[in-house]
C-alpha positions in Angstrom: -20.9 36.6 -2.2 -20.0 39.3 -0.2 -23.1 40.3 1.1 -24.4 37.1 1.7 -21.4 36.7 4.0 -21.4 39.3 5.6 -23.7 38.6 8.9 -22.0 35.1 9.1 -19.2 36.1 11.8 -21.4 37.1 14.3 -23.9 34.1 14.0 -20.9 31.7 14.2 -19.5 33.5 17.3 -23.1 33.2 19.0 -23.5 29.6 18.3 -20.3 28.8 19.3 -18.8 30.2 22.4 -20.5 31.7 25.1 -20.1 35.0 25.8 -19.4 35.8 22.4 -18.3 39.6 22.9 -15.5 39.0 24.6 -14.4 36.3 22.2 -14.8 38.4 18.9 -12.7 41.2 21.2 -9.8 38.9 21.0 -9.7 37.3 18.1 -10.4 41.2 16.5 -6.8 41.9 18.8 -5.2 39.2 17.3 -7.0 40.0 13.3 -4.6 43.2 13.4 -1.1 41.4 14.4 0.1 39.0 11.8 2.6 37.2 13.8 0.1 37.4 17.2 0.7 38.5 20.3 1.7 37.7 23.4 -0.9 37.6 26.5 0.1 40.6 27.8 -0.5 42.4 25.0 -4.1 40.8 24.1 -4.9 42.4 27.0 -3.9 45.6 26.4 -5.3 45.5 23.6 -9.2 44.6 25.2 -9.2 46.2 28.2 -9.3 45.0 32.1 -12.5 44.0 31.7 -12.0 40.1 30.6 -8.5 40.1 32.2 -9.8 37.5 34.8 -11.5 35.2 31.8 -8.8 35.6 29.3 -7.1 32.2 30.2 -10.3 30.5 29.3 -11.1 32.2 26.1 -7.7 31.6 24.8 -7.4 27.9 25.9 -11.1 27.4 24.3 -9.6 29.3 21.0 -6.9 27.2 20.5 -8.5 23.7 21.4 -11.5 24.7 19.3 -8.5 25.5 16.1 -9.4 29.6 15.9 -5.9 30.4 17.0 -2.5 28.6 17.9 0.4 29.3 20.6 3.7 29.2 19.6 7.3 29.7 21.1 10.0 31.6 19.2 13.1 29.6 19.5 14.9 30.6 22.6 12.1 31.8 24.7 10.4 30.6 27.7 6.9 28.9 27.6 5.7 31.7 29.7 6.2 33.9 26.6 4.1 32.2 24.1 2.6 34.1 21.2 -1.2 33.4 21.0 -1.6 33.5 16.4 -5.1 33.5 15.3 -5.3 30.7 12.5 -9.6 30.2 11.9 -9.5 31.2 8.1 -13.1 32.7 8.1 -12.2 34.7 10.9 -9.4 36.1 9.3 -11.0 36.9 5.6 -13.9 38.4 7.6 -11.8 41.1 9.2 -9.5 41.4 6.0 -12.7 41.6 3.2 -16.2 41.4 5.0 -15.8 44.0 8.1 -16.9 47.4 6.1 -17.1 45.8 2.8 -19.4 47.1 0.4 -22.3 45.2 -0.3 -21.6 45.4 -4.3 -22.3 41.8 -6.0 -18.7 42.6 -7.7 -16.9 43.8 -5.4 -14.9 40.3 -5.3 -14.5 40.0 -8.6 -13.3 43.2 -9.3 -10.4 43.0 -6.6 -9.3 39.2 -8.4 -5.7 40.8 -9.4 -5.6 43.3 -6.3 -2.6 43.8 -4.0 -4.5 42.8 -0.9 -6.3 39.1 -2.8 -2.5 38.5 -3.7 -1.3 39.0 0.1 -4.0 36.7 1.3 -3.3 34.2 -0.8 0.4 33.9 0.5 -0.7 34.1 4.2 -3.1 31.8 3.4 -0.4 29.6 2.5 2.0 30.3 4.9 -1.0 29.6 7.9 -1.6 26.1 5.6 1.6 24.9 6.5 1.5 26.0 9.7 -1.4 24.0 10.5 0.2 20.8 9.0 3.9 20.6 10.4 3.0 16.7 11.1 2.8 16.0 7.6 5.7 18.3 6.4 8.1 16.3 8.9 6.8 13.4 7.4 7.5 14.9 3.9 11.2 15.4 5.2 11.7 11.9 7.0 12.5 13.0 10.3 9.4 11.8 12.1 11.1 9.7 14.3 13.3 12.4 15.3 12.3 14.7 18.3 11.6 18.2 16.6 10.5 21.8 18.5 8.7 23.3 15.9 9.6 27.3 16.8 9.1 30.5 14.8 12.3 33.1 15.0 12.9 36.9 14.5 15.6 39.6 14.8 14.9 43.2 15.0 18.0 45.5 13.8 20.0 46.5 16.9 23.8 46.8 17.6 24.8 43.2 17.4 23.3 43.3 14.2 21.4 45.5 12.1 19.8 43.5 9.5 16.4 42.4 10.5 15.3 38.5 9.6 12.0 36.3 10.6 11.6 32.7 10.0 7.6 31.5 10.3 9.2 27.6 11.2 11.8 26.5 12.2 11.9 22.7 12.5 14.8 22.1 15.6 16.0 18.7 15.7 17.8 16.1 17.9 20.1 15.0 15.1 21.8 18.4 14.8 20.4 19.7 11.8 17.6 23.2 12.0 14.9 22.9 9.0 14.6 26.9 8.2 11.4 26.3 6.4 10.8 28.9 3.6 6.8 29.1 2.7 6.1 30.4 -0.6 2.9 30.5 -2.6 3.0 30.6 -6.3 0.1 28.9 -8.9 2.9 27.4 -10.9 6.3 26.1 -10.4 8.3 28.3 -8.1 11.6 30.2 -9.8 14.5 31.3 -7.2 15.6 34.4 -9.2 19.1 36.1 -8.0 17.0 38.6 -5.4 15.2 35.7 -3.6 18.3 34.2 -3.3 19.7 37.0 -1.8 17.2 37.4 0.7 17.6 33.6 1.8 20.8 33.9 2.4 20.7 36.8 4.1 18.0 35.7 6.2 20.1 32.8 7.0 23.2 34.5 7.8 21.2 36.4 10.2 20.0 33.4 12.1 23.2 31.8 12.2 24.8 34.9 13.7 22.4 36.0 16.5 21.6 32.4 17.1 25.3 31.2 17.0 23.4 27.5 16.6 26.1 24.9 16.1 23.3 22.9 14.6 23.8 22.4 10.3 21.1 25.3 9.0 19.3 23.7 6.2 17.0 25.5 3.7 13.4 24.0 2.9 11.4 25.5 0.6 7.6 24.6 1.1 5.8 25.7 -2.3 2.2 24.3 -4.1 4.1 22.7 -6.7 7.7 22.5 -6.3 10.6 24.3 -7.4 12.7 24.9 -10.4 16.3 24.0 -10.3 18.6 26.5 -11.2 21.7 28.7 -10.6 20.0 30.5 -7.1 18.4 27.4 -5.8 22.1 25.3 -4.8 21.5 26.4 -1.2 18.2 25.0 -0.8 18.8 21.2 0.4 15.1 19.7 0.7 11.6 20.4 -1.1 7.9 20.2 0.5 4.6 20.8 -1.7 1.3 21.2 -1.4 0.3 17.4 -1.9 2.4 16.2 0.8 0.3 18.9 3.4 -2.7 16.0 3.0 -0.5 12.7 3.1 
């Protein structure tokens, strides 16, 4: 399968988008940064040379669905984070760019560290392309809602480090932290997850000082169990309500 993919990228980028170079320049920027990147760095990243076409390529990117721009909560629109999304974009730069041409190489890496990664990104970018239906999923789609992403780097004020893929900011006073976790069975909250929520939520309470109610989602394939670590989690999304 591999090789038969392999040319694929290149073809697409030709039939789509004119001046395809500059294109596969920035989405191959963006490939490397998980989270994206701002403007400004895109173009650091590929050179002076598109400077004066980069507002087009990135508007034609996101209207055409190969990335998204997002605001983490409590910046301006002028800092928007440009996040590539297309899914055959991504798997081409994480498995087909200097892949070998081996008919088994894809089977042979089924229990790998990197297939395991990708599924949970995959996930995560999943969700992210179907906020709509998880507000639906929660009720609140009469409610005004910024959907944001959020993160803390360790510095003085404090030095645990958190970030929060979505956060779903509402009129009503209440901020959804949604927590995005891929699992091919029914998800378990064991005592170290639920250490790591709440620390993550701790975190965003402090450096945020919100004086919004902070409530925990968890957004999994096919729900969670209920046990003694999962009392702070307040409202459940799965995979079938992504395609209501």
């Amino acid at each position: 399968m591999i090789g038969r993919l392999k040319g694929e990228f290149g073809e697409l980028y030709k039939s789509l988008f004119g001046k395809a170079a500059a294109y596969e320049k920035v989405v191959a920027a963006l490939a490397g940064k998980k989270a994206g990147m701002s403007r400004a760095e895109i173009l650091a990243e590929v050179g002076c040379g598109i400077a004066s076409g980069l507002t087009g390529i990135l508007e034609t990117l996101e209207s055409s669905g190969f990335i998204r721009r997002y605001r983490s909560m409590g910046k301006r629109t002028r800092d928007s984070i440009y996040q590539l999304m297309d899914n055959f974009t991504l798997f081409h730069f994480k498995f087909l760019r200097g892949a070998t041409s081996d008919d088994g190489f894809w089977q042979s890496t089924a229990l790998s560290h990197a297939r395991a990664t990708w599924k949970g990104l995959s996930f995560e970018r999943l969700c992210l392309q179907h906020v709509r239906q998880i507000r639906m999923a929660l009720g609140i789609s009469g409610i005004h809602v910024e959907a944001y992403a959020w993160s803390h780097a360790p510095d003085e004020t404090c030095p645990v480090g958190a970030q929060i893929d979505l956060l779903l900011d509402r009129s009503d006073g209440v901020i959804n932290v949604c927590e995005m976790k891929f699992s091919p069975e029914i998800f378990v909250i064991d005592a170290k997850t639920e250490e790591g929520l709440m620390r993550k939520l701790a975190v965003f309470s402090s450096v945020t000082r919100t004086r919004k109610a902070v409530h925990l989602t968890m957004v999994t394939p096919f729900g969670m169990l209920r046990n003694a670590h999962s009392g702070r989690v307040q409202t459940e999304v799965v995979l079938n309500d992504l395609f209501t």
